[in-house]
mmCIF file of the C-alpha atoms, coordinates in Angstrom:
data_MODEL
# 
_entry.id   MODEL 
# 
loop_
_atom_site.group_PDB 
_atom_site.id 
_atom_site.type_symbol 
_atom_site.label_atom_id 
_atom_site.label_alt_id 
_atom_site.label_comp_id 
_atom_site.label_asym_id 
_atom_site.label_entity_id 
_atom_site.label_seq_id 
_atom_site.pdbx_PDB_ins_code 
_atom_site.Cartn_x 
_atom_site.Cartn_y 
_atom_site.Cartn_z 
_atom_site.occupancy 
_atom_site.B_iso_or_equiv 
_atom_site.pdbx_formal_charge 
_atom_site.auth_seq_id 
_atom_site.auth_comp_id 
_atom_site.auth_asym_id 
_atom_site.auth_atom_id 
_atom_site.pdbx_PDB_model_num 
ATOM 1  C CA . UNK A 1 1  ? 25.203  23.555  -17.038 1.00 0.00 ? 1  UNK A CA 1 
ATOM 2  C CA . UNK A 1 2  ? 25.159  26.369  -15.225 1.00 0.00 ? 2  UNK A CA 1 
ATOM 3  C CA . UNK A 1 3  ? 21.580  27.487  -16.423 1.00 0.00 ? 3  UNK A CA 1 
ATOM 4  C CA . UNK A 1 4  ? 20.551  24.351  -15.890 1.00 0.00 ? 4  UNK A CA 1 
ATOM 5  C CA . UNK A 1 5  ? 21.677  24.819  -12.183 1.00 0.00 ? 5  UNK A CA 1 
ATOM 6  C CA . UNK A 1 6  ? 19.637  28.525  -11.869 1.00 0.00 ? 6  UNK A CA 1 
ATOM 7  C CA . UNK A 1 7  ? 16.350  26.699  -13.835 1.00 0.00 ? 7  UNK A CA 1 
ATOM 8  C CA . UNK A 1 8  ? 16.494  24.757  -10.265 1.00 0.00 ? 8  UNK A CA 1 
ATOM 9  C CA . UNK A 1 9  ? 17.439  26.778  -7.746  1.00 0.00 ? 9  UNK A CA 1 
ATOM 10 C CA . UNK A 1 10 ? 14.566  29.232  -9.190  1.00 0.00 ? 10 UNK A CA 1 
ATOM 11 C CA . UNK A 1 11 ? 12.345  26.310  -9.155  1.00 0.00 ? 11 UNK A CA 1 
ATOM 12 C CA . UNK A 1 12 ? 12.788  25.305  -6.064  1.00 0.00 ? 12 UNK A CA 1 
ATOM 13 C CA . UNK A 1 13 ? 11.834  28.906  -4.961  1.00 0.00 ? 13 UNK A CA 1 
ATOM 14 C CA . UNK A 1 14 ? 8.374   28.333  -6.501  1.00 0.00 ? 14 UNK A CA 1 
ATOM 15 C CA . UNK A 1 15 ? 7.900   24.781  -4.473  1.00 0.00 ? 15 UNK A CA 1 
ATOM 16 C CA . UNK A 1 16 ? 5.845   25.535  -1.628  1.00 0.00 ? 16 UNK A CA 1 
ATOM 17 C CA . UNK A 1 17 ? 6.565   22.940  1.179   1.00 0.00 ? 17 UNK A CA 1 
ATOM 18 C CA . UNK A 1 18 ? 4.229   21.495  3.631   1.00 0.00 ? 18 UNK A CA 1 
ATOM 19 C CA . UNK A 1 19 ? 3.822   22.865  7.136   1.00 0.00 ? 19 UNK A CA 1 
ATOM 20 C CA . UNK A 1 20 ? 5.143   20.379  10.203  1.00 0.00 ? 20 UNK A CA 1 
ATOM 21 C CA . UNK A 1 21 ? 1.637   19.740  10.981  1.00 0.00 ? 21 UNK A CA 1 
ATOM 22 C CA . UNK A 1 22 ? 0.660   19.144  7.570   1.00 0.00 ? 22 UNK A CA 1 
ATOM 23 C CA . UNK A 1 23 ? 3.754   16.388  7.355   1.00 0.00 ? 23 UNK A CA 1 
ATOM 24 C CA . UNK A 1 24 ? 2.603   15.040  10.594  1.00 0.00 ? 24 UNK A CA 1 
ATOM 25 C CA . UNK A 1 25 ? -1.230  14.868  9.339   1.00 0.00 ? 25 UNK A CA 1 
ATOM 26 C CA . UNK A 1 26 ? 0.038   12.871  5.539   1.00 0.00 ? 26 UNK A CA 1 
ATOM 27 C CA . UNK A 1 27 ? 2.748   10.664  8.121   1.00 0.00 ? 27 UNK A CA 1 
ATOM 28 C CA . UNK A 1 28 ? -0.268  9.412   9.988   1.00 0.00 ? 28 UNK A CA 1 
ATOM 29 C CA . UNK A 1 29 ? -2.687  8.888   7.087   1.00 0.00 ? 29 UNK A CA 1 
ATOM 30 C CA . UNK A 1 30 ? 0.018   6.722   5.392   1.00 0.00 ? 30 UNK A CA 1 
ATOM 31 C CA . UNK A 1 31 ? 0.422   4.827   8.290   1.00 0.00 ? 31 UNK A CA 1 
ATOM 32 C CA . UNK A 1 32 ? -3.533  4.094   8.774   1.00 0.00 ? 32 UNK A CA 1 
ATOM 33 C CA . UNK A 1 33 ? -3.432  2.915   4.529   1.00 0.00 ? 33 UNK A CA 1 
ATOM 34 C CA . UNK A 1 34 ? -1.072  0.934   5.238   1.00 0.00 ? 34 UNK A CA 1 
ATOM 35 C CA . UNK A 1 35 ? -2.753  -1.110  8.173   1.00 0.00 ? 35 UNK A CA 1 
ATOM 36 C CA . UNK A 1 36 ? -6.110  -0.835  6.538   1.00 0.00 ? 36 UNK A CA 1 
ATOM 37 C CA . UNK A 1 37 ? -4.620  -2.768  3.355   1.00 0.00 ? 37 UNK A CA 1 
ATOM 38 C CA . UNK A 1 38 ? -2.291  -4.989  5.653   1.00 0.00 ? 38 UNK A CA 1 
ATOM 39 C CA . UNK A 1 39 ? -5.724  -6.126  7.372   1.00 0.00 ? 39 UNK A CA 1 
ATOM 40 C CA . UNK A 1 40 ? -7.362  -6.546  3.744   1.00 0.00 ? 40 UNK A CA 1 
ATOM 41 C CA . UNK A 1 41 ? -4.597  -8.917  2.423   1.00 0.00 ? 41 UNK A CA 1 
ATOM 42 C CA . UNK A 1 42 ? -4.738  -10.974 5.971   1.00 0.00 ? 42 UNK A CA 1 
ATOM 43 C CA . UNK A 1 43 ? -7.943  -11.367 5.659   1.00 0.00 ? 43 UNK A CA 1 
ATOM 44 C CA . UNK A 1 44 ? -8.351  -11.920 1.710   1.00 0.00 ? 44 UNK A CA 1 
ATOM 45 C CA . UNK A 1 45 ? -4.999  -14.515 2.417   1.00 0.00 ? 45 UNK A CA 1 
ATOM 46 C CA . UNK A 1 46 ? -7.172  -16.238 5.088   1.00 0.00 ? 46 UNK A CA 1 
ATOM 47 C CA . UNK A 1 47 ? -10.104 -16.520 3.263   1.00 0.00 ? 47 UNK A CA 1 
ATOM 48 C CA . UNK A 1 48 ? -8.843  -17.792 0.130   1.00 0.00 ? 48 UNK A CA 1 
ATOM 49 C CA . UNK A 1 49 ? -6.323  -20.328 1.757   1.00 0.00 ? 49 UNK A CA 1 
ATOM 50 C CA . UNK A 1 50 ? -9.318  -21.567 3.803   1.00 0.00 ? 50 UNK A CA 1 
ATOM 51 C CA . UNK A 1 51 ? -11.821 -21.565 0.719   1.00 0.00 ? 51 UNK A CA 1 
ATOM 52 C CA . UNK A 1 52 ? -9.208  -23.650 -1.215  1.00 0.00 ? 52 UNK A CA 1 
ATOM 53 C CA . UNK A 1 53 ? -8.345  -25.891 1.365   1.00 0.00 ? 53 UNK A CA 1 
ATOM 54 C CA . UNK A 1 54 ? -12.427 -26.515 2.087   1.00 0.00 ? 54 UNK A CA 1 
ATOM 55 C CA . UNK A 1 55 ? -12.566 -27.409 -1.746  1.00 0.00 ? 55 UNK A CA 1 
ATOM 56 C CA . UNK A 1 56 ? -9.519  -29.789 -2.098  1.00 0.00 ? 56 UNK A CA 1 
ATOM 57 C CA . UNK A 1 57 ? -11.328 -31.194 0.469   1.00 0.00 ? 57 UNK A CA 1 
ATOM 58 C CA . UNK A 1 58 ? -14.808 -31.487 -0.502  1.00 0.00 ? 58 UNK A CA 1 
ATOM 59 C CA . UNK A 1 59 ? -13.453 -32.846 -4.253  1.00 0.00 ? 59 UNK A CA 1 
ATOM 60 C CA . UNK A 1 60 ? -10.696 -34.999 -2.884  1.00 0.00 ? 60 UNK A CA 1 
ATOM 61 C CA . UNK A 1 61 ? -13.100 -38.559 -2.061  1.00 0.00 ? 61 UNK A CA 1 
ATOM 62 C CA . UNK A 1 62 ? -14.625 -37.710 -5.825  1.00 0.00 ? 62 UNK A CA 1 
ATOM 63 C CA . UNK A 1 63 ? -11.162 -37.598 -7.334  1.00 0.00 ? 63 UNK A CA 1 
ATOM 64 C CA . UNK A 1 64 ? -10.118 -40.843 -5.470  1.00 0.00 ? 64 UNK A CA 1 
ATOM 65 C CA . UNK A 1 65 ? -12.733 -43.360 -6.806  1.00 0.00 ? 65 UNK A CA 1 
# 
């Protein structure tokens, strides 16, 4: 256990951690991926519910004779 507990803590000295402005830089560029895919799926929701809805009803009067 207790070698376990020295493997990490001399681990841990290896890790080399990001810089505040580094964090700051990765915070923002998460934040614009995840508006650039929130647009995608509103838009890729909109076009498909509208695409569907457009052929239910262009088939529909074919369906009802």
């Amino acid at each position: 256990m207790f070698k376990f507990i020295g493997s990490v803590v001399k681990e841990m000295k290896l890790t080399t951690w990001p810089t505040r402005k580094q964090s700051v830089i990765d915070f923002f560029m998460v934040i614009e991926y995840t508006v650039f895919f929130l647009i995608f799926l509103m838009i890729f929701d909109w076009v498909t519910q509208n695409g569907i809805t457009s052929a239910v009803q262009y088939l529909l009067p074919f369906v009802r004779n």
